[in-house]
Structures are given as structure tokens and as C-alpha cells.
N, C-alpha and C positions, 0 to 999 in steps of 0.2 A: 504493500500500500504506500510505503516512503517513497519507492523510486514510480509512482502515479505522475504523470502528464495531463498536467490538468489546464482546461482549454479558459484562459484569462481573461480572454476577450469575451468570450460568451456569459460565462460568469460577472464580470463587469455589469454587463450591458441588462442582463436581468435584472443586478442587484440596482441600478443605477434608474432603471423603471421602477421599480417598485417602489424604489428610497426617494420617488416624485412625493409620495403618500407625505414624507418626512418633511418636506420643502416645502408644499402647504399648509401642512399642521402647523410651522416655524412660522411662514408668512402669514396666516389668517390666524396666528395667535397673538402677533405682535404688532400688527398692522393698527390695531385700535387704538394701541399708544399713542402714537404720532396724530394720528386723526383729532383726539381724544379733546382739546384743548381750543375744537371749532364746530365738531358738531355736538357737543354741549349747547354752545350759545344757538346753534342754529334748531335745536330741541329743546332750547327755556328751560337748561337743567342742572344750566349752571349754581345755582342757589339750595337744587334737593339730593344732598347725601344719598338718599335712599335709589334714586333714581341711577343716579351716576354710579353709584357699585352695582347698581343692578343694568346698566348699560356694558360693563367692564367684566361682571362676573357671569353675564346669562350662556354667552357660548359653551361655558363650564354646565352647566346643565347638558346643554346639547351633547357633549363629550364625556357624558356622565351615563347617556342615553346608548350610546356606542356604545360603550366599552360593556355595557351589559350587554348589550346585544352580539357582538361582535364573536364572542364565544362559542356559541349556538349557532353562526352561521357561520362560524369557519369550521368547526366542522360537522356541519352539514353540507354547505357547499362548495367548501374550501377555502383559500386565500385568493383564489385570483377575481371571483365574481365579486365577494364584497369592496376589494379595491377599486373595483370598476365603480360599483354604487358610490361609491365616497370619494369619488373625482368628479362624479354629476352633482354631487351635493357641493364638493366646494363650488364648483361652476356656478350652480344657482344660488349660492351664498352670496357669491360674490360679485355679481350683475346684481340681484333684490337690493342689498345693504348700501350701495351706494345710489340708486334710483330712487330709492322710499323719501316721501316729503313728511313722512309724521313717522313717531317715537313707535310705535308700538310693532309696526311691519318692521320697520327698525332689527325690533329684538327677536323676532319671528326669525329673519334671514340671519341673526346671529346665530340664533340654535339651529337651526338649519347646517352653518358652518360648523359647528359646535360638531354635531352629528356624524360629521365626514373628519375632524380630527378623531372624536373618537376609534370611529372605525381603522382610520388609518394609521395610529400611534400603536393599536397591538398587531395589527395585521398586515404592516410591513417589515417589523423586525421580528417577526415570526417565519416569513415567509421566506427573509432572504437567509435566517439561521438554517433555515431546513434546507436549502439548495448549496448551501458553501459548504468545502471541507473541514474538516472540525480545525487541520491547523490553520486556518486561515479565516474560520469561523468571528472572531475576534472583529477583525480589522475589516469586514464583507459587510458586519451586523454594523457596525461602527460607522459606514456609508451613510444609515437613513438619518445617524448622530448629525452628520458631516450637510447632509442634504438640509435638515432640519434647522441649522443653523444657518447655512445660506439663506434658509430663505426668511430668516432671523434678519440677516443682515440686508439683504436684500430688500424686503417691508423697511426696511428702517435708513436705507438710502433713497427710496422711494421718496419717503415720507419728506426726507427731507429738502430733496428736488424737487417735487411737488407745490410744496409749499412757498409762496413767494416772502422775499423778507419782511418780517414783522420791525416797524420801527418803535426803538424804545419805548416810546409812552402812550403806546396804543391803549384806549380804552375797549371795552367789547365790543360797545355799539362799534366801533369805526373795521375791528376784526369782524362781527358779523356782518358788515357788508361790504367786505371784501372779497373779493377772488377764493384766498383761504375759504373763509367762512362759508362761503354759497357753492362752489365747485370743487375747490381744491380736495377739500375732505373725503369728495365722493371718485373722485379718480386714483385716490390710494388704496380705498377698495377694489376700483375697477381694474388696475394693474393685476391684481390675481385670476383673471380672468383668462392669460398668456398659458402661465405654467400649468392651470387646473384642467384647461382642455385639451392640451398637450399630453398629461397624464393619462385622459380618457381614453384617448386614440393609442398610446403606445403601450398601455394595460393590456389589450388585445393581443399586441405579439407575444407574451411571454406566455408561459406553458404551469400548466398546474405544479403543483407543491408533490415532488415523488413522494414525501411521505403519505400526503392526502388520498396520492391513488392508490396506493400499497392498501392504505386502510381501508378505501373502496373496492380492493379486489381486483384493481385494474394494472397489476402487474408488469403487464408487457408496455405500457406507456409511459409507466415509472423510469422501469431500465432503459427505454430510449431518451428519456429526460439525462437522467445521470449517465447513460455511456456520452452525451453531448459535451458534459461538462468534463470525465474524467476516464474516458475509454469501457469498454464492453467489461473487464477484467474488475474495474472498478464500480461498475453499475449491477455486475454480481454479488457482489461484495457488501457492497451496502445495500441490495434490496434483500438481501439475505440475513443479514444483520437487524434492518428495521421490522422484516417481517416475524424475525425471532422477537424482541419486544411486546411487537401487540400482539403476538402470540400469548407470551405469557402474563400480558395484561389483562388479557381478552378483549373482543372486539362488539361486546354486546353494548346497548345503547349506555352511556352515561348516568349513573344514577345519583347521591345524593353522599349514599353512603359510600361510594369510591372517594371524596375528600377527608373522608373520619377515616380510614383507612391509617391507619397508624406509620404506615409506610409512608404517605402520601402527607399528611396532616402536618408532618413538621416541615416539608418543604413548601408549601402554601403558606406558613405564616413566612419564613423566612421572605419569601416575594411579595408577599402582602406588606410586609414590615419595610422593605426596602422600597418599597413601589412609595409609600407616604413619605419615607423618611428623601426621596429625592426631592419633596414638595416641601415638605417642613425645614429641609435646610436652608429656605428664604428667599434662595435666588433670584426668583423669578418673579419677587415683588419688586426687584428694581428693574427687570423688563414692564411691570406691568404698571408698577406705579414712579414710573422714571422721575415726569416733573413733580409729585411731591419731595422725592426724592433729591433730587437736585437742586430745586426753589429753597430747600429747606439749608441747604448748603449754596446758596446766595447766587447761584444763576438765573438767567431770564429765561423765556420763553425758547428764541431763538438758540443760548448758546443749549438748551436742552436738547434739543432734536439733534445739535452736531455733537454734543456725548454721546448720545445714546450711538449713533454711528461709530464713535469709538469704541465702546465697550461692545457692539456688535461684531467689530471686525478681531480684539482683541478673542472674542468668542470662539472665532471662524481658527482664528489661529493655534489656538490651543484644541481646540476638537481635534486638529490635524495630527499634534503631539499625543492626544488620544490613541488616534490609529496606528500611529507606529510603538506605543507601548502598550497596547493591549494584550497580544501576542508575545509579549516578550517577558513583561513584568509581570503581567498576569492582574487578575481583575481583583483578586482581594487584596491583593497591594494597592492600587489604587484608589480603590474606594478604602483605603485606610487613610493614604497620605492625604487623601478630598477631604472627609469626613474630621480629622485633626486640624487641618489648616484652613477650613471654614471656620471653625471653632474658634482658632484667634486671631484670626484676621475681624469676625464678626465681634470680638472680644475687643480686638485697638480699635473698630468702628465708632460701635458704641461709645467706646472715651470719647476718639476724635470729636462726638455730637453733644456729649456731658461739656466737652470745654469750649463746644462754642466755635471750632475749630472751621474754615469755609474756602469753598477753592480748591485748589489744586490739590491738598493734602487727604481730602475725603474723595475725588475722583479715584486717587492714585490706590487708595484703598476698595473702592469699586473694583477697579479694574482690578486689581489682582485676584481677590475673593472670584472675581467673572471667569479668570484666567485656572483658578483652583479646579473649580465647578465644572469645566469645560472638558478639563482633560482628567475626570475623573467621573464624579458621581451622575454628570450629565450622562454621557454615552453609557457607563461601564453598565448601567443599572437594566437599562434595556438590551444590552449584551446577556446578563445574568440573567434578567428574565425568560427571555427569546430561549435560556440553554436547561433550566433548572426542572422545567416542568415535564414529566413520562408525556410518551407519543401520543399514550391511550386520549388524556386527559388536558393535552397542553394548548387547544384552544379556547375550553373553559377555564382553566385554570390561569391562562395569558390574560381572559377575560376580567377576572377575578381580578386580578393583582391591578390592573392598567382601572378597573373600578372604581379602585380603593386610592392609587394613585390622583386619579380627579375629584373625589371625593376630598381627599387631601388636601387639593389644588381649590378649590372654591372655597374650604373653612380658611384656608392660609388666603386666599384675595378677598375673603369677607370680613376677616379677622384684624387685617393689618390697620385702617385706619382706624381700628376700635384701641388696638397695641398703640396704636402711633398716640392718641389720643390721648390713653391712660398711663401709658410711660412715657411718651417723646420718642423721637428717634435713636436716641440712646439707650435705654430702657427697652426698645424691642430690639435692635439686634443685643442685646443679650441674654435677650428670652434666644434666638436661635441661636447664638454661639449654646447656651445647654442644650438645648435641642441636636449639636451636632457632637457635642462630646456623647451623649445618650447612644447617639449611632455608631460612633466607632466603636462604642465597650460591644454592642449586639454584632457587629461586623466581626469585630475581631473574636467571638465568642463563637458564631453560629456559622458564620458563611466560608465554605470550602472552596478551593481554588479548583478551578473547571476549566484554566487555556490547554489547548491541544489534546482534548477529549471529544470522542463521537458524543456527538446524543444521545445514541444507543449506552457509550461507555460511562458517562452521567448518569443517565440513569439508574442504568445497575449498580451504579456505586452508590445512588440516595437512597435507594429503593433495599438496599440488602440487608439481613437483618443487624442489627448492631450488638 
């Protein structure tokens, strides 16, 4: 199996459609940011709290709706047809959200999008774990990381080219009837409309999941899949290996009590545990909550939007240092070194905002906590997901964990301005700096190192008795 020839190009080119799913999630999750600060004024919502985390957090619903679902139809009908569905849902996300002249169709085509992350945050790093080889598994799964983040960074240069310059002492009224205010906003949505339909169209050329048809019986379409990827020799080899698995998993319908399965039960909290703890480690309220963020450390309007481009591209960069040590270092080293140095970098934040501190010195602290996160807890969590869960069970069980993940992700974007509120900015990150020391004692306790293992070889290692 070492000395295997395995075809890079073709492998690329799947992982690289599917990890579209990733680019979207990235762009229609961040996109709202930038907008964020015009169509307020343009929906009279600038003035109600309630409204405005409910403009910022309802997508979170829609991807709350996915991820339950997402389970049950992968495998039912695999990974390639739901991706398909959640590249038409970004599409009509993203023409509805910027047409709509009132608030409430608004939130409609948010969850709508909401709906199509969902689906597509567990069912492309599912998809392209099951087609890569296990040593390469790492850095293949770490693509939809890589894609995710462009399209991070991508929403968030949009946003800012979009936008025409705001001058210093604009009052509302003069931004609501402006360019920004009336158009601008809605063409930041409308840019996702390139990659979403792009996605649609080139979902079609890729080829079912061999694990998926193995499990349906469909054998002889499996091994033409994987002799593509790694010769006839090698597509024996593992359809013979995966078919030993749900062999002795069995392959009857899903029940309830396959999770209480004592075998099974402590690797679902383990992915459950980590799927929250990538949300609770904070990050992604300073994607989502940028300009409080930054206003509060004494920038305008304008210089926010061009941070926010820094810390997206510093994002871009460090996912890439992801990819080359995933494979190498291995994931529970990383998500150690993440989970420790979130911990006190979120620990000197926190001071930097007790003393008052503004500028350059809490950017500098951004960024790096951005640069931590990036190349660790970001990608590695959905590598570990994608690898941890048996054949039988690992679309419900992806489901499961990617559930709890957005579940997560809504109380942490519901939570923050009530933290910010009743602590300050200082006082919540050091609610998360515990929150990140919490993770590394359960990391360094619970979670085993899994680079350069089949999935088949995973799971018999989780799965054996202890």
C-alpha cells in the first residue's frame, strides 16, 4: 500500500469541488459583517438590540436546521446529492438577501443560507475524508479548512471594495442615503452568487462517496471510484477493508441505541465536546462582531473593514501552515498548542482592555490569537471529526457533533454582547481564555492521535475493547 500511485490530480480536483461547500459556508458566514453597519440603518434597527443579534445570529438557526438534517440524508442518499441541494440554497440565499426591501424576507433568505452552511460544513469534510488516503487524509480534509477561509477573506475584501469611503463625521442619515447605505450592502451579498452557482454545476462531475456505495451494495462503482484515485490493486484493498467494517458493524438501519453502544458512546462525546469547544474558544466573535470589537479599541468605521481584511488574510495564511503540519505533527499536537495559546493570548487581551490599552497593540493581539486558531483548532477539529466516527454510523454521528457545534455557535453570538455588557471587553475574553485552558486538560486527556491511519484502522482502534 506504501509504494501506491496515487492519481493527485484527480484527487485535487474532487476535493477542491466539494471544499466549494467550504468557500461558501466562509463567504455567507462572514459577509454580514461588512454589510452589517448599512443595512441596519436601511432596516430602522439600528436603535433595537434585539433585532440586530437577531439579524447577525438567524443564519445560525438555519445551520442548526442542516446539521440535523444533514445526517439522515447522507446516509440515505449520500454526500454528493445533499451538496448539490446546499449550493441551490446558497444560490437563492444569496440573490433573496440582497433584493429584499423589508426586514423580515431579510431573515427568511438568511436561514435559507443558514440551511446550505449547514448542510455543507458536515458534508464536505466528510466527503473528501472518505475519498483521500489516510496518509494524506490530513492535508485533502484541511482543503475545505483552506477553501473556507478564502472565502472568509474573500467576503471581507469584497466588502471592502464595495463599499465606497465613508468620511469621518458621517452621521446615519447622510450613510443611509448613500451609495453604501441603499446599494452597496446588497451587492456584497450579491457577489456570492459567482462561487454558489459555480459549485452547482461542478457538484455534478464528481462521483459518489466509495464508502457510500460499498454501504449500498454497489461495489463494482466503489472500486472504479478508488482504482481512479489509486490503481485497481489499491481499490481492492480498501473496498475490502471498508467492507470488513460495516461488516462487523452491520449494515441494518440506524437505531438509537447504536450511540449508547459503549463502544461508540465515548467517541461521540469526545466530537461533541470538541465540535462546541471550537465555538467556545471565541474566535469567531471577532469575525462576527468585528466593529464592536475594534470601535471599542478606538477605530472608525472605515479603518474596520480594512482590519478585518487583515486578520482575514493573516487567517488565509496560517490555515496554509495548517496543511503542511497536519500530517506531520499530527492533530493532537495541535489542537494542544491552539487550545494553550488561545488561552493566553485571550488572557494578555483581556488586560490589554482592563488598561484601556487602543491601537495597534490590541490589533496585534487579534491577529495573532486569528493566526493561533487558524492553524490549529480551526481546520484540525473538522479533520478529527471527518476521521473519528465508525462507517456504520459516521453521517449521523458527523451530524450530531456539526449540531452541537452550531448550537454552540448561536449561544457564543447570543451570549457575547450580554458578556461584553456585564464584564466589558476585558472580563469576556477571560471568560474564554478558561474556557480554552478547560479544552486543553479534555484534549490532552481524551483525544488520540489518528494522522496516517485508514478509517477502517480508526476505527478499530476506538471501537476495540479496552
Amino acid at each position: 500500500m506504501g509504494k501506491t500511485k496515487f492519481n493527485f490530480t484527480y484527487l485535487l480536483f474532487l476535493a477542491l469541488v466539494s471544499a466549494m461547500g467550504g468557500f461558501l459556508f466562509g463567504y455567507d458566514w462572514v459577509v454580514i459583517g461588512g454589510a452589517k453597519p448599512f443595512y441596519e440603518l436601511f432596516f430602522d434597527i439600528g436603535t433595537m438590540p434585539t433585532l440586530q443579534g437577531w439579524a447577525m445570529s438567524s443564519a445560525l438557526i438555519g445551520c442548526i436546521f442542516g446539521a440535523v438534517i444533514s445526517g439522515f440524508v447522507a446516509d440515505r442518499f449520500g454526500r454528493k446529492l445533499p451538496l448539490i441541494f446546499s449550493a441551490a440554497l446558497f444560490t437563492l440565499s444569496a440573490f433573496g438577501t440582497g433584493y429584499v426591501n423589508e426586514f423580515t424576507p431579510f431573515i427568511i433568505y438568511r436561514l435559507i443560507g443558514g440551511l446550505g452552511i449547514g448542510l455543507a460544513s458536515t458534508l464536505s469534510p466528510m466527503y473528501i475524508a472518505e475519498i483521500a488516503p489516510a496518509k494524506y487524509r490530513g492535508q485533502f480534509v484541511a482543503i475545505n479548512q483552506l477553501t473556507l477561509v478564502i472565502g472568509i477573506l474573500v467576503a471581507q475584501v469584497a466588502n471592502f471594495f464595495i463599499a465606497d469611503s465613508i468620511p469621518e463625521n458621517s452621521t446615519d442619515q447622510m450613510i443611509l442615503g448613500s451609495w453604501n447605505g441603499q446599494t452597496g450592502w446588497r451587492w456584497m451579498f450579491w457577489a456570492e452568487l459567482i462561487p454558489a452557482i459555480l459549485f452547482f454545476g461542478m457538484m455534478f462531475l464528481v462521483p459518489k462517496s466509495p464508502r457510500f456505495l460499498i454501504k449500498m451494495n454497489n461495489t463494482t462503482a466503489a472500486k472504479n471510484v478508488l482504482a481512479k484515485i489509486g490503481g485497481n490493486l489499491y481499490a481492492e484493498q480498501e473496498a475490502r477493508s471498508i467492507g470488513v467494517t460495516l461488516q462487523e458493524s452491520g449494515t441494518a438501519k440506524i437505531k438509537f441505541s447504536d450511540f449508547k453502544n459503549p463502544k461508540v458512546k465515548p467517541i461521540l462525546i469526545i466530537g461533541i465536546v470538541l465540535a462546541i469547544f471550537q465555538q467556545w474558544c471565541g474566535i469567531n466573535i471577532i469575525f462576527n462582531y468585528a466593529e464592536e470589537i475594534f470601535t471599542a479599541a478606538g477605530y472608525s468605521v472605515g479603518d474596520m473593514l480594512f482590519n478585518i481584511v487583515i486578520t482575514g488574510s493573516v487567517n488565509l495564511i496560517f490555515t496554509l501552515v495548517a496543511m503542511r503540519t497536519v500530517d506531520s505533527w499530527g492533530r493532537r499536537k495541535l489542537m494542544l498548542l491552539g487550545s494553550i495559546g488561545l488561552g493566553i493570548v485571550y488572557a494578555i487581551l483581556g488586560g490589554a482592555y482592563y488598561m484601556e490599552f487602543t491601537g495597534w497593540p490590541v490589533l496585534v493581539l487579534v491577529i495573532t490569537a486569528i493566526a493561533i486558531y487558524s492553524m490549529s483548532l480551526a481546520p484540525i477539529t473538522w479533520v478529527v471529526l471527518s476521521e473519528i466516527f465508525p462507517n456504520k454510523i459516521r453521517g449521523v454521528a458527523m451530524s450530531i457533533a456539526t449540531f452541537s457545534l452550531w448550537i454552540a455557535s448561536f449561544i457564543l453570538t447570543f451570549t457575547f454582547p450580554i458578556l461584553n455588557d456585564a464584564f466589558g471587553a476585558s472580563g469576556t475574553f477571560w471568560v474564554y481564555s478558561f474556557i480554552c485552558v478547560a479544552g486543553f486538560l479534555f484534549i490532552k486527556k481524551r483525544l488520540p492521535e489518528t494522522k496516517g491511519k485508514s478509517l477502517e484502522e480508526i476505527e478499530m482502534e476506538l471501537t476495540k475493547d479496552k
